[in-house]
C-alpha positions in Angstrom: -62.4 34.9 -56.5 -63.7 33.7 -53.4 -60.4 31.9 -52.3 -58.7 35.4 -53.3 -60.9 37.1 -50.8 -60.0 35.0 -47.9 -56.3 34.6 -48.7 -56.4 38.3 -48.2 -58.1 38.5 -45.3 -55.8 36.0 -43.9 -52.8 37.9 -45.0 -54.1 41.1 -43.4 -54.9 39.8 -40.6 -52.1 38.0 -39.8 -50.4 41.5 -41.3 -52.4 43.0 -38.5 -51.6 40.5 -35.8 -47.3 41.1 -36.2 -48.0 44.8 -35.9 -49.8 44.7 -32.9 -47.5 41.8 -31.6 -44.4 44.1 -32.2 -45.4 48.0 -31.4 -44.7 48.0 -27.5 -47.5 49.7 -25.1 -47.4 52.6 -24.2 -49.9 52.5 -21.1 -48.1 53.6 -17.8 -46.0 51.8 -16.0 -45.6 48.7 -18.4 -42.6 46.7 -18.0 -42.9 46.4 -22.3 -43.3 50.3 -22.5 -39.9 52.4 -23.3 -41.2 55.2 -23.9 -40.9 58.3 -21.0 -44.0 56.2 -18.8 -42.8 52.9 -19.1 -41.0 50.7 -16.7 -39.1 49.1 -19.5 -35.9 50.9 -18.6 -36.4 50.0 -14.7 -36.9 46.1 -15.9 -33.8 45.6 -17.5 -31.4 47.3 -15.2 -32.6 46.1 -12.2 -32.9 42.3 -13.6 -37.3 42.6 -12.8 -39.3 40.2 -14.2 -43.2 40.9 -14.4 -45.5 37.9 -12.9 -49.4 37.7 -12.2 -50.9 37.8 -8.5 -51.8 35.2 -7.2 -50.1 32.1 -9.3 -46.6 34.3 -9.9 -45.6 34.8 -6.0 -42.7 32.3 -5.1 -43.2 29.5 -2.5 -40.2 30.2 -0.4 -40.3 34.0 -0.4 -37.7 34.8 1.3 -34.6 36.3 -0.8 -37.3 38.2 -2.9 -38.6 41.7 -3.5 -42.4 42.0 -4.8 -43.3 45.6 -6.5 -46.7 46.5 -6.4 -48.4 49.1 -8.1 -52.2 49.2 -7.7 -54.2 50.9 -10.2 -56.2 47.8 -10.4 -58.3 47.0 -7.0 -57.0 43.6 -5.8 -59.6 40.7 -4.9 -59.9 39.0 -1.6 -58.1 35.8 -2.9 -55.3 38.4 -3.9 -54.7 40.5 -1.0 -54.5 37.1 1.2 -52.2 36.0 -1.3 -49.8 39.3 -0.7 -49.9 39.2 3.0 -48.9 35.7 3.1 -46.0 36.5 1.0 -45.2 39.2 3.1 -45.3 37.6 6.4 -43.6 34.4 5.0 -40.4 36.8 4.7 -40.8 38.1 1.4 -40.5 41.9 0.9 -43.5 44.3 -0.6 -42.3 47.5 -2.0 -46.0 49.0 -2.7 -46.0 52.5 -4.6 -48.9 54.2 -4.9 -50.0 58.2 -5.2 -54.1 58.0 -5.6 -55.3 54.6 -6.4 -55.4 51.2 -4.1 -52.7 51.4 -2.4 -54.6 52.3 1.0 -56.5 48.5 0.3 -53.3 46.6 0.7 -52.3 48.6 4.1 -55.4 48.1 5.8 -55.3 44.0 4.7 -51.9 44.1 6.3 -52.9 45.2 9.6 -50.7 48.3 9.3 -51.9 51.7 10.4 -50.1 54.1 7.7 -52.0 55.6 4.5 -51.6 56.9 1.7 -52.6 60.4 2.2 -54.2 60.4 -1.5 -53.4 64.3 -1.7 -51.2 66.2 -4.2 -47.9 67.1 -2.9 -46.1 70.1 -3.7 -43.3 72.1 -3.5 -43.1 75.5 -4.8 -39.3 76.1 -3.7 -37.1 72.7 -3.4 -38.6 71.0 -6.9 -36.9 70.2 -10.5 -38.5 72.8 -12.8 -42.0 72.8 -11.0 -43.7 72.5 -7.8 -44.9 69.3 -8.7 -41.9 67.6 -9.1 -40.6 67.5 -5.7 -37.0 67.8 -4.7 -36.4 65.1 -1.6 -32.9 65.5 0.4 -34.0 64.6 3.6 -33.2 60.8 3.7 -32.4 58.5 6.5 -28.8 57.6 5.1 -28.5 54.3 7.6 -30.7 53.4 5.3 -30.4 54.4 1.7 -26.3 55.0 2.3 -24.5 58.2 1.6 -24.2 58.1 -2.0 -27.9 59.1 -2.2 -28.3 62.6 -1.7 -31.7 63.9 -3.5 -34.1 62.8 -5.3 -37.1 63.7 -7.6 -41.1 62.8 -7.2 -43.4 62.9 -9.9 -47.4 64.2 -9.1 -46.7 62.3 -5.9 -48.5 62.6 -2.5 -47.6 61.5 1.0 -47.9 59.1 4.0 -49.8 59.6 7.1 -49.6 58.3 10.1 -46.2 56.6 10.1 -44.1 55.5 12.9 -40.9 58.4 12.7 -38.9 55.8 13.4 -39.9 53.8 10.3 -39.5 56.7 8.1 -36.8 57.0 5.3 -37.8 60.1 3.2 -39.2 63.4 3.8 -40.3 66.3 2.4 -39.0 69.6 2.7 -40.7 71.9 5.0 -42.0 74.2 2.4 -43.9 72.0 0.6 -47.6 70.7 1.3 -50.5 68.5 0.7 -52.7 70.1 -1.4 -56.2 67.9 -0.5 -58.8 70.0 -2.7 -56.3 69.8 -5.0 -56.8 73.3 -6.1 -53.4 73.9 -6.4 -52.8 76.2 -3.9 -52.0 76.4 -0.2 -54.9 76.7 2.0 -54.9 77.4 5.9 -56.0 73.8 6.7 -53.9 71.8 4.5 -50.6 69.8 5.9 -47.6 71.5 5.6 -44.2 70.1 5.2 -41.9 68.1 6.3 -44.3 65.2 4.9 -43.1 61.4 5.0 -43.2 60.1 1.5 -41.1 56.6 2.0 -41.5 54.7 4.9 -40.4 50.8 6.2 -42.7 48.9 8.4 -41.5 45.2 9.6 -44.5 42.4 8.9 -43.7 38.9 11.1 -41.1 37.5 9.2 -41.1 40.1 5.8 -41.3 43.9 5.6 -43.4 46.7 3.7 -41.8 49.4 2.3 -44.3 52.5 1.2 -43.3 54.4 -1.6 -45.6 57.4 -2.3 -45.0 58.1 -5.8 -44.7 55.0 -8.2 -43.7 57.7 -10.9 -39.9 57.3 -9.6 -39.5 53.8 -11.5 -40.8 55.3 -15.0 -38.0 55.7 -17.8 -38.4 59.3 -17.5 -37.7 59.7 -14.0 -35.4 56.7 -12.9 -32.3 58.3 -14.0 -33.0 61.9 -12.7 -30.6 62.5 -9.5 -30.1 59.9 -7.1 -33.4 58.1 -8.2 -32.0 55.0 -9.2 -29.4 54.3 -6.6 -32.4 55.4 -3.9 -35.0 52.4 -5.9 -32.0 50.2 -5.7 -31.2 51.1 -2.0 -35.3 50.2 -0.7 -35.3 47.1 -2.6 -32.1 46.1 -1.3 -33.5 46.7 2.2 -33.2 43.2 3.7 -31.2 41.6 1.3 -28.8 42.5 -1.6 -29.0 39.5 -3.4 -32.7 39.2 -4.2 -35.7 38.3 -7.3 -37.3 40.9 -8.5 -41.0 40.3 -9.3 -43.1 43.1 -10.8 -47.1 42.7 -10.2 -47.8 43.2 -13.7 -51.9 42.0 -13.6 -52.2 45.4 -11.4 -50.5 47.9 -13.9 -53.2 50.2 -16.3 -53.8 48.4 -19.5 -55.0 49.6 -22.5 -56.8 48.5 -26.0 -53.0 47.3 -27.5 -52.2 45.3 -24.4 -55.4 43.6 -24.7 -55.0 42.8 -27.9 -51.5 42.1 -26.9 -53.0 39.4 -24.7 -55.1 38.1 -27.1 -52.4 36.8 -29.1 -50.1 35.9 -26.7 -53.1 33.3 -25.2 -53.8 32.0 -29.0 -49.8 31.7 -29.2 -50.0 29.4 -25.9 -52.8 27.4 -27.3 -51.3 26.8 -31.0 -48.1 25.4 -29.3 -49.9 22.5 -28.1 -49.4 19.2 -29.8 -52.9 18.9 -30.1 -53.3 22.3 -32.0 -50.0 22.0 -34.1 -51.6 19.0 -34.8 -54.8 20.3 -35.9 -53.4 23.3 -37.8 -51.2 21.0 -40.0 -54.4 19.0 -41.1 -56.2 22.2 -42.0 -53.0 23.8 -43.9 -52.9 20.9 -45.7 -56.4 20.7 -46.5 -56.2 24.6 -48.0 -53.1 23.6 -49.8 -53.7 20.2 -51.6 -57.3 20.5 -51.5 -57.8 22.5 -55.1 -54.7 20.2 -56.3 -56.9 16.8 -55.2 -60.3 18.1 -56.9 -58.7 19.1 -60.4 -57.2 15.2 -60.2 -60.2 13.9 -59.6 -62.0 15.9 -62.2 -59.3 14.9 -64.8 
């Protein structure tokens, strides 16, 4: 009875442990998640792959494109690690709309912000003043293919250079700071700058102020994707793609997901193959060896 009880534990949980393994996230912006918040979309037809700051970034960084978004606060140790990349020659495309985004800016040296307010626009949007219709875009840059596209609960950029700006908003929209949504006398009006490039030493920055644009339910709207493809090809068009996944929002399942994938790394040893082998065939044989010697 008591070797029942614990093959069926060990069948449940291992029951348990595919399940878990095999349903994708659905936390925003995960480069697993297909679902309408996910980035899973973005990954595969822009040839990302997903690494952790510091030990993912590239020694040579030139030829590369690093996409930061910061909903987790970056250490010390990490933020050295992303301006070193940067002015190394390696390209940061930092989206942000209300979480760390402004940390990364200021460790750079740079003077723009992340305004941290809720942009909106009650006349030039897509269905509702919160998703924001852009068509003013610097085409030297982004190329005349590109002639709108849509941002999601985004806000906007302050103090940037208007020579280093590449997208505006229209002049109807507005920064709503008390976020009471609704136009007050003191809050910004539009045009607002929402993308901007800034040159670093030997790299570049590009703000983007809406990290929404990348998610499966928003890449293909308009010109979005064209636009994504356009910033990232900034400096070069034949570039790696490196998503700063230890940043992104995780929840309970990617945890768990993490979990498994470390016991995975561990069991692959030769040590622990070796290790497991001896203990499967000590549950196997070992009921067949006592009723021998009992015989």
């Amino acid at each position: 009875m008591r070797r029942f009880l614990l093959g069926l534990t060990l069948a449940v949980a291992v029951v348990l442990a595919v399940v878990v393994w095999l349903y994708p996230s659905n936390e925003d912006f995960r480069p697993e998640n297909p679902f309408w918040n996910g980035l899973k979309g973005f990954m595969e037809q822009f040839d990302a792959r997903s690494i952790d700051l510091p030990d993912g970034l590239p020694p040579e960084p030139e030829g590369t494109a690093l996409l930061l978004i910061p909903y987790v606060e970056l250490t010390e140790a990490e933020l050295d690690s992303v301006a070193g990349y940067v002015r190394s020659g390696g390209t940061l495309l930092l989206l942000d709309d209300y979480a760390y985004g402004n940390q990364v800016v200021e460790h750079l040296g740079l003077e723009p912000r992340f305004s941290q307010g809720a942009l909106f626009d009650p006349l030039f949007n897509y269905k509702n003043k919160w998703l924001v219709r852009i068509t003013d875009l610097t085409t030297t840059t982004v190329g005349e293919d590109v002639a709108s596209i849509v941002l999601n609960h985004a806000t906007s950029l302050d103090a940037v250079p208007e020579t280093n700006v590449i997208a505006r908003s229209s002049r109807f929209s507005f920064l709503d700071l008390n976020r009471n949504g609704t136009r007050d006398d003191e809050e910004p009006s539009g045009p607002l700058p929402v993308v901007a490039a800034l040159p670093v030493d030997k790299g570049s920055v590009v703000l983007v102020a809406d990290p929404s644009i990348l998610i499966n339910g928003m890449l293909q709207l308009e010109d979005n994707a064209a636009f994504v493809r356009s910033i990232m090809d900034i400096r070069h068009e034949e570039r790696d793609l490196l998503l700063a996944r230890s940043h992104l929002p995780e929840g309970s399942l990617d945890e768990a997901k993490g979990f498994l994938a470390a016991v995975r790394d561990r069991l692959s040893s030769p040590v622990a193959m070796s290790g497991l082998l001896v203990v499967t065939l000590v549950v196997t044989l070992g009921p067949l060896l006592r009723r021998t010697g009992a015989e």
